[in-house]
Wavefront OBJ file of the C-alpha trace (Angstrom):
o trace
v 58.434 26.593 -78.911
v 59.574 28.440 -75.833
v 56.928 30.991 -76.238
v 54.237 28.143 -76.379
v 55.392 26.403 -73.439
v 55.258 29.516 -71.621
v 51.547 30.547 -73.250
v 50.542 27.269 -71.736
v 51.912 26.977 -68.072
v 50.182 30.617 -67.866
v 46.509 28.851 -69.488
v 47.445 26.048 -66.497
v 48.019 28.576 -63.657
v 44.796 30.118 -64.342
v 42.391 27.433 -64.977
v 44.018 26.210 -61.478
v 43.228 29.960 -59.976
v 40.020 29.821 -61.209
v 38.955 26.355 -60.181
v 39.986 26.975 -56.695
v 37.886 30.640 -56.441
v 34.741 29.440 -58.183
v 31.478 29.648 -56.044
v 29.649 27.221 -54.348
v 26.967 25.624 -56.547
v 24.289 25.639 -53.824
v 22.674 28.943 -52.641
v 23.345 30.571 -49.880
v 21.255 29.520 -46.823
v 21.712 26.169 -48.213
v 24.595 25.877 -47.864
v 24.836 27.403 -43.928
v 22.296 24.973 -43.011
v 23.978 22.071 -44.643
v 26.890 23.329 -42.477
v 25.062 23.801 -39.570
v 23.478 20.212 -39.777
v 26.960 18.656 -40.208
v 28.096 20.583 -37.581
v 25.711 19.449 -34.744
v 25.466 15.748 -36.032
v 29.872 15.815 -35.482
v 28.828 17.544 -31.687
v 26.055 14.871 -31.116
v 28.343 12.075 -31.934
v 30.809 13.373 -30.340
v 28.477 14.177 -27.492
v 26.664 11.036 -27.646
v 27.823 8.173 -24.543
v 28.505 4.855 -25.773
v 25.892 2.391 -25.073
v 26.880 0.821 -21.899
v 27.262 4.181 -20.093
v 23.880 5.090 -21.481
v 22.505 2.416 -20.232
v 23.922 3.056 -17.029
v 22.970 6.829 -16.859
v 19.536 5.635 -17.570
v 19.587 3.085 -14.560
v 21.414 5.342 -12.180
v 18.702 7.948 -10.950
v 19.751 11.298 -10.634
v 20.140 12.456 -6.563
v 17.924 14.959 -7.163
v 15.134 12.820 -8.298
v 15.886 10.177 -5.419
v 15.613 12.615 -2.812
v 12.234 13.275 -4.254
v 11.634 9.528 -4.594
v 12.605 9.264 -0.370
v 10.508 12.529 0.534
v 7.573 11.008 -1.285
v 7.771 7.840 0.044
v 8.274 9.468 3.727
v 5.226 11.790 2.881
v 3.314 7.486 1.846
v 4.215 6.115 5.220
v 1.210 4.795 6.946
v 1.390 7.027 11.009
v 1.719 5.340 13.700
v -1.159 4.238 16.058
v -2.209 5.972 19.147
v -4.821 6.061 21.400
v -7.535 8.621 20.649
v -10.719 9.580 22.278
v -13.793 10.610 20.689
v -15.405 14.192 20.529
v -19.000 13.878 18.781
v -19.976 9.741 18.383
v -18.723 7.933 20.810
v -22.020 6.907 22.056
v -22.869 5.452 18.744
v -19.683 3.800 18.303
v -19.364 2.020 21.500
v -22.946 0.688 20.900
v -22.143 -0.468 17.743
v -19.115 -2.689 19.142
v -21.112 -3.972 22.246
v -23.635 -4.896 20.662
v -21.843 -6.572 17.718
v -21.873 -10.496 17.688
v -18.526 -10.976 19.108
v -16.427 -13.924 20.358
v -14.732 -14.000 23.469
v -13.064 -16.400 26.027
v -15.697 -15.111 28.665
v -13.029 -14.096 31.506
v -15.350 -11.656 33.084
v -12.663 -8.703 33.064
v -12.448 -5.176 31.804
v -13.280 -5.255 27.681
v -11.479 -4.875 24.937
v -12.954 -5.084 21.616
v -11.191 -5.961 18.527
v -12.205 -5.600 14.917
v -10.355 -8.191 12.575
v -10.719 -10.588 9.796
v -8.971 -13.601 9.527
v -5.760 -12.674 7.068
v -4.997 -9.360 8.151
v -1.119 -9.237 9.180
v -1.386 -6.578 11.650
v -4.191 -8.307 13.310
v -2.103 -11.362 13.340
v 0.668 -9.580 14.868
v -1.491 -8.141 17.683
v -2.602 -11.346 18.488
v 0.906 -13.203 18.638
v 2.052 -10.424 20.207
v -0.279 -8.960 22.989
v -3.433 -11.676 23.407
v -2.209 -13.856 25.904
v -0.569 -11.470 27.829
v -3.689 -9.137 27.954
v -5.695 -12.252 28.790
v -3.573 -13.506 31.337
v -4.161 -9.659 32.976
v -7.729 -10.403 33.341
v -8.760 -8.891 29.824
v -11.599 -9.992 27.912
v -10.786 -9.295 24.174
v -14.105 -9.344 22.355
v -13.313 -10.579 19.000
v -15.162 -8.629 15.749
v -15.078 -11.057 12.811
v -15.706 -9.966 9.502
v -14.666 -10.942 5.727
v -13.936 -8.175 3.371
v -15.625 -7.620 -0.009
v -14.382 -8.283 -3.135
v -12.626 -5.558 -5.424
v -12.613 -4.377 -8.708
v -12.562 -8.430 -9.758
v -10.075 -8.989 -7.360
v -11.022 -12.343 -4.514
v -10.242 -10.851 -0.699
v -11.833 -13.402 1.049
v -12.491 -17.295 0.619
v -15.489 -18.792 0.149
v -13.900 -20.515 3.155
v -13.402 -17.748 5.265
v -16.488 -16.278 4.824
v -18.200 -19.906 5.822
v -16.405 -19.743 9.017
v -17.109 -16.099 9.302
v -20.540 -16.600 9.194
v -20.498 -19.184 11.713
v -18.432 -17.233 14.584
v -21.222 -14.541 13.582
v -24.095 -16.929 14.534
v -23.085 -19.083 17.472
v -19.882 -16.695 19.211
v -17.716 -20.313 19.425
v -14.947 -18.885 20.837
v -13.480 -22.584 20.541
v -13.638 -22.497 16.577
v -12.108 -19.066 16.599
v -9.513 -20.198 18.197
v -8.729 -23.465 16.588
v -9.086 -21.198 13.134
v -6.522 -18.581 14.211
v -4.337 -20.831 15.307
v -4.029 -23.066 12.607
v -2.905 -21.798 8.899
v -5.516 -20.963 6.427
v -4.762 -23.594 4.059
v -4.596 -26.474 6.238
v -7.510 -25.530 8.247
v -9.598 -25.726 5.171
v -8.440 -29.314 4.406
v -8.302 -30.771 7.249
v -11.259 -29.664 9.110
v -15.102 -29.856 8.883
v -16.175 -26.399 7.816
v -19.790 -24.670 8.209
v -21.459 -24.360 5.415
v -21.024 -22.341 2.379
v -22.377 -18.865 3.489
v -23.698 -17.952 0.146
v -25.948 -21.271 -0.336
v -28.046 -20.146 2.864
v -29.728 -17.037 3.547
v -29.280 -16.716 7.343
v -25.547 -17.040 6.806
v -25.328 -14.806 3.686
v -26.828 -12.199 5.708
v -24.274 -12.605 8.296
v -21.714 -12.131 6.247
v -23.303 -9.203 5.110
v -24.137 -7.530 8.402
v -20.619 -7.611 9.259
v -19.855 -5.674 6.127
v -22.208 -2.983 6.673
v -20.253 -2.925 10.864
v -17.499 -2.009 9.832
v -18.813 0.234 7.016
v -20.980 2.341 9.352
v -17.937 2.515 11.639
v -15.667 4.176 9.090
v -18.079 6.950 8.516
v -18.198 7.481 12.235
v -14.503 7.129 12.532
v -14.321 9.529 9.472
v -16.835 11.984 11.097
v -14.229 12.222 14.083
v -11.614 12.897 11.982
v -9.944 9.145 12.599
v -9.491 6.980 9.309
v -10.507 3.351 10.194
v -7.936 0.574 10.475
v -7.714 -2.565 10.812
v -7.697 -4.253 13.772
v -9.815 -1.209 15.201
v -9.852 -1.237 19.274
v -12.288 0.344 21.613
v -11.905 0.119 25.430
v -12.691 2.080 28.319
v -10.252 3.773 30.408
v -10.759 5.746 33.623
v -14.244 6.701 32.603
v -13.192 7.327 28.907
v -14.275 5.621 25.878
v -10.740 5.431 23.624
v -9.544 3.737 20.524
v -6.676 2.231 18.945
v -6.518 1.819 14.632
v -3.971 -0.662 13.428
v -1.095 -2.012 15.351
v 2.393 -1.441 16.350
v 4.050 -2.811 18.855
v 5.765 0.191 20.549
v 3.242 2.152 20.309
v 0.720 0.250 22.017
v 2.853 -0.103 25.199
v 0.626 2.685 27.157
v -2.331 0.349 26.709
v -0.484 -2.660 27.285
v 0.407 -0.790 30.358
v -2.864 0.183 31.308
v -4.316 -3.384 31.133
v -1.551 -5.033 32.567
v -1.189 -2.780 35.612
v -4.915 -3.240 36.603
l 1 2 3 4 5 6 7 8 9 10 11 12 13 14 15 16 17 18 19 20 21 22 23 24 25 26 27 28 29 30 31 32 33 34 35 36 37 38 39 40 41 42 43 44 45 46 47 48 49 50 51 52 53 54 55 56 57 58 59 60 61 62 63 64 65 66 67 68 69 70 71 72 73 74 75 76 77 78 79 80 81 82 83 84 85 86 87 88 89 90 91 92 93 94 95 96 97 98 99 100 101 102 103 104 105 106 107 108 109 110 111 112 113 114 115 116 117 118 119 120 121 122 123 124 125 126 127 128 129 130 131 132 133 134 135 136 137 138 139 140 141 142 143 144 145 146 147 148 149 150 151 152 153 154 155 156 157 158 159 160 161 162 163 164 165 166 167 168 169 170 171 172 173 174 175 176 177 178 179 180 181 182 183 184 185 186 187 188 189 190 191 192 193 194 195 196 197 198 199 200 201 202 203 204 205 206 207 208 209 210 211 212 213 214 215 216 217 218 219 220 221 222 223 224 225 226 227 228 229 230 231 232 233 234 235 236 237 238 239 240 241 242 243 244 245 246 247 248 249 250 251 252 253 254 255 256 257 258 259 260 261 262 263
């Protein structure tokens, strides 16, 4: 009995041995990649944030990406006006601007011509800002009234706006323009008796029209000097020198603020 027990503790001990040395059922490569796979999938999750910081690395842009965001945005920035001569068409611009049907208070003085329509902030701002100070100098700002197309399906003008557009076009009522700048859009066009609708009669369709094809005409000629057209646009003549003035800002138009105002 001895001699079994010991026959079988040996037949244990090396079924145990053998067990624990037997190969892997899978082949080889198998069974690296399997390996391999767990591996990287315990890295990734150990790797992986948690949701809310993912969420907030995904909101928080990287600085180097922001300081590409702020040099592009720098490189967007409209530049600021200045007064500029002309080199090659100045003789066809500044007979396209006198001869335009513009609107003016009539006070006799040196000209300055203004191209505008009637919701453009920077004209707006020029206005508020410079009008009555340039008129009380003797100035006569010569008003340039036109409505701007419509684009890609998108309304940029009234048919409103174009009626009184029209209208300034025709008769030069320096009173309407007035009374229409002054008041706000909205309650101008409820409250007072408009011309009529532009597009129902020819005459005033075409006005509308010809002011289009002004300020058109006068971007290639701009473009031709090398000036992209802005709007307001100014032309005035200084010491003998036709110059212009595209867009508005208010430090920047101090020389010719200067000029008029020291006349």
């Amino acid at each position: 009995m001895r001699a079994l027990g010991i026959i079988l503790g040996i037949s244990i001990i090396a079924f145990i041995a053998w067990f624990i040395m037997r190969p892997d059922p899978r082949s080889g490569e198998d069974a690296v990649e399997d390996q391999f796979t767990e591996a990287a999938e315990d890295a990734a999750d150990e790797a992986a944030p948690t949701d809310s910081v993912a969420e907030e690395m995904a909101a928080e842009p990287s600085s180097a990406s922001t300081e590409e965001e702020m040099a592009a945005a720098e490189e967007e920035e409209e530049p600021i006006p200045e007064a500029m001569g002309f080199t090659a068409h100045g003789d066809e611009i500044v007979a396209l601007f006198e001869n335009a049907p513009w609107v003016s208070a009539g006070r006799g003085g040196p000209p300055l011509y203004v191209i505008s329509f009637r919701t453009c902030p920077t004209c707006l701002a020029f206005k508020a800002g410079e009008q009555d100070a340039l008129i009380e100098a003797g100035v006569d700002i010569r008003w340039i009234i036109y409505a701007r197309r419509d684009r890609e399906g998108r309304e940029r003008s009234s048919t409103e706006e174009r009626a009184v557009q029209a209208e300034l076009w025709l008769t030069r009522d320096w009173h309407l323009f007035q009374d229409w700048f002054y008041t706000d859009p909205d309650t101008y066009y409820v409250t007072e008796q408009l011309p009529p609708v532009a597009e129902e009669d020819p005459v005033r369709s075409a006005a509308v029209e010809e002011a289009r094809a002004l300020v058109d005409t006068l971007a290639d000629l701009y473009a031709a000097e090398g000036i992209d057209l802005a709007i307001p646009t100014l032309l005035w003549q200084q010491d003998g020198e036709w110059m212009t003035y595209v867009g508005y800002d208010e430090d920047s138009f101090a020389p010719v603020r200067d000029y008029f105002t020291s006349q």
